[in-house]
C-alpha angles and dihedrals in degrees: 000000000000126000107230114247086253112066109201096215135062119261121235104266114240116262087233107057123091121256109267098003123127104255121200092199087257086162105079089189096074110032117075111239125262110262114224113227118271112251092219136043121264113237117209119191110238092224109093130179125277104275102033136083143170128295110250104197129003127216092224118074116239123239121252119250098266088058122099122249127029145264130296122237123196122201111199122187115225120209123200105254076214126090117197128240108253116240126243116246117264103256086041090061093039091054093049084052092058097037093051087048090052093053090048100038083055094050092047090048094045083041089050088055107056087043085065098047101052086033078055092038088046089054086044093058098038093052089047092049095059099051088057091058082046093061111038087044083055088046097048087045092054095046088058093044098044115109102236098232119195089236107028111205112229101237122207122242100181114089117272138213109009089359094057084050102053092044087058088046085051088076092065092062092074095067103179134257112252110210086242090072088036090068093042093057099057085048083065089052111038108106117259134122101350093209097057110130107232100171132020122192149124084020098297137107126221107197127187090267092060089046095053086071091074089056117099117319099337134128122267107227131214090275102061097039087050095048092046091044082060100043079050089048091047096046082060094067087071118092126278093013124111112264095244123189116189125207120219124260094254097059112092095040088060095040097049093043098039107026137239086306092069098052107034097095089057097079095045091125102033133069111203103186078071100063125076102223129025113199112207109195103208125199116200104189096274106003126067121205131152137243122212128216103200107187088177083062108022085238129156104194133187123200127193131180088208100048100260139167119223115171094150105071088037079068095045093060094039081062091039089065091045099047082040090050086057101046108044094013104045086218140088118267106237106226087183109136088013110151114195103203137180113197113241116238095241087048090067138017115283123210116251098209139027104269106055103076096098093051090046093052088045089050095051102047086047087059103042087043087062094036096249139137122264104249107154124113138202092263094055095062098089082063096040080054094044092041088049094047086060099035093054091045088060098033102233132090119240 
């Protein structure tokens, strides 16, 4: 590239010149010698590297085209003000986005769950609500239609013969609470090591943790159901009550996902057909109730604390008996006679909030496996928690 003839900044003067005095640049040692003028243009590639441009403008003016020499180009490279952020490494980032999913994932299924319960509480209410209506319309239609009599007769509504007898018996099922017991239970539920065993049987092992379920509100889980279906199963073997076998809770999720082949070795050591009542613990996602096998009536029955129809599962477990006559009997199972039912909600007690449904399942299966009515209410489930946590320490029912 060719310095242009006028150089823009002053030379260095030469150490032997006088101060102040005019110099020729006698001294050849220190001046830089004179380029001729290049006899061909210089050609510079447009393409320049990443980082540099093109000088816009010059300072120095540039010679006309009858002047000797060329033109100066000036190449400047341009840097971003901007530095950029550095990156995480890649297993940081990939722990941060675990670790977000799993918060979120914890507030949507908490979330979730609330969205169930009031969903659960909203059918409650409505149901309630109409039968209400149901009633006072009934009892506005039979105030129109009575016969107005000079002398009315008080007529009786409660049951009457050997009704009226085992609803007076049905007093006897609420035994009370010493408070002996009382101390042992909040024991149970006083906080400690949540992994203490506090009651082993049936194989099974009921730890501080299980038994917390009972506390309160909140949700009875699959260890608990399964321990109190056995202390029910073991009361049968005493006389004049009904032989009961009880499935796990896990039954009737397997066997309606899976199919008959994944359930048939449960029962390698029981016969079923020689029992009176099966009890089918069923687990809805977020809702427990119970089916009935009754062999005396040739009654599949479903119960549900919310009023609800099921079916469904009544016929799963019609097909259940045949596919299980085949296989352990070598017969058909004659479903001649055979009756699928759903209880009605205003046929038994219905829960009043979204936690119940386990202890309602568990209190209805107490009092069919007994042949009694069902006799229990809403406000009688902080007792029934209290009665099972106790129950289920010393291994034996009230």
């Amino acid at each position: 590239i060719q310095v242009p003839p006028k150089v823009p900044f002053p030379l260095p003067w030469p150490p032997n010149c006088p101060p102040k005095s005019p110099c020729p640049f006698p001294h050849s040692q220190t001046v830089p010698p004179k380029l001729p003028p290049p006899k061909t243009a210089l050609r510079i590639s447009p393409q320049l590297s990443p980082g540099w441009r093109w000088s816009s403008h010059s300072s120095t003016p540039r010679p006309s085209p009858t002047q000797s020499g060329s033109d100066s180009v000036i190449l400047l490279k341009v840097k971003d003000s901007r530095t950029p952020a550095p990156s995480l490494p890649f297993f940081q980032a990939e722990l941060w986005i675990k670790e977000l999913t799993s918060v979120y994932d914890s507030r949507a299924r908490e979330r979730w769950r609330q969205i169930e319960e009031q969903k659960a509480l909203a059918l409650q209410l409505q149901s309630q609500r109409l039968q209400e209506r149901e009633r006072s319309v009934q009892d506005l239609v039979d105030l129109h239609l009575r016969v107005p009599l000079e002398k009315e007769i008080p007529v009786s509504v409660g049951p009457e013969g050997p009704e009226r007898a085992r609803a007076a018996e049905g007093d006897e099922e609420f035994p009370e609470i010493t408070e002996e017991m009382e101390k042992e239970i909040k024991s149970l539920f006083r906080g400690g090591n949540q992994d203490e065993v506090l009651s082993e049987a049936f194989r099974l092992t009921i730890t501080r943790k299980d038994i917390q379920t009972l506390n309160n509100l909140n949700w009875l889980n699959d260890e608990i159901i399964n321990f109190y279906m056995n202390l029910l199963m073991e009361r049968s073997k005493e006389k004049d009550l009904p032989a009961v076998h009880a499935f796990n809770t896990f039954f009737f999720t397997k066997l309606k996902t899976a199919g008959y082949q994944a359930v048939k070795r449960w029962t390698k050591k029981v016969d079923i057909f020689s029992v009176d009542l099966l009890l089918v613990p069923i687990h809805l996602g977020v809702h427990w109730c119970l089916a009935v096998v009754d062999f005396r009536k040739k009654t599949i029955t479903y119960y549900d604390s919310m009023g609800g129809i099921n079916s469904e599962a009544c016929r799963i477990l019609l097909q259940y008996l045949k596919q299980e006559s085949l296989d352990k009997k070598r017969k058909e199972f004659d479903t001649n006679g055979w009756a699928l039912l759903s209880k009605k909600s205003q046929e038994i007690p219905q829960q009043m909030n979204g936690s119940d449904c386990g202890m309602f399942a568990c209190r209805y299966a107490e009092c069919i496996s007994k042949d009694k009515p069902i006799n229990f209410t809403q406000q009688h489930m902080p007792y029934f928690r209290k009665r099972m946590a106790w129950e289920i320490l010393h291994r034996k029912l009230l």
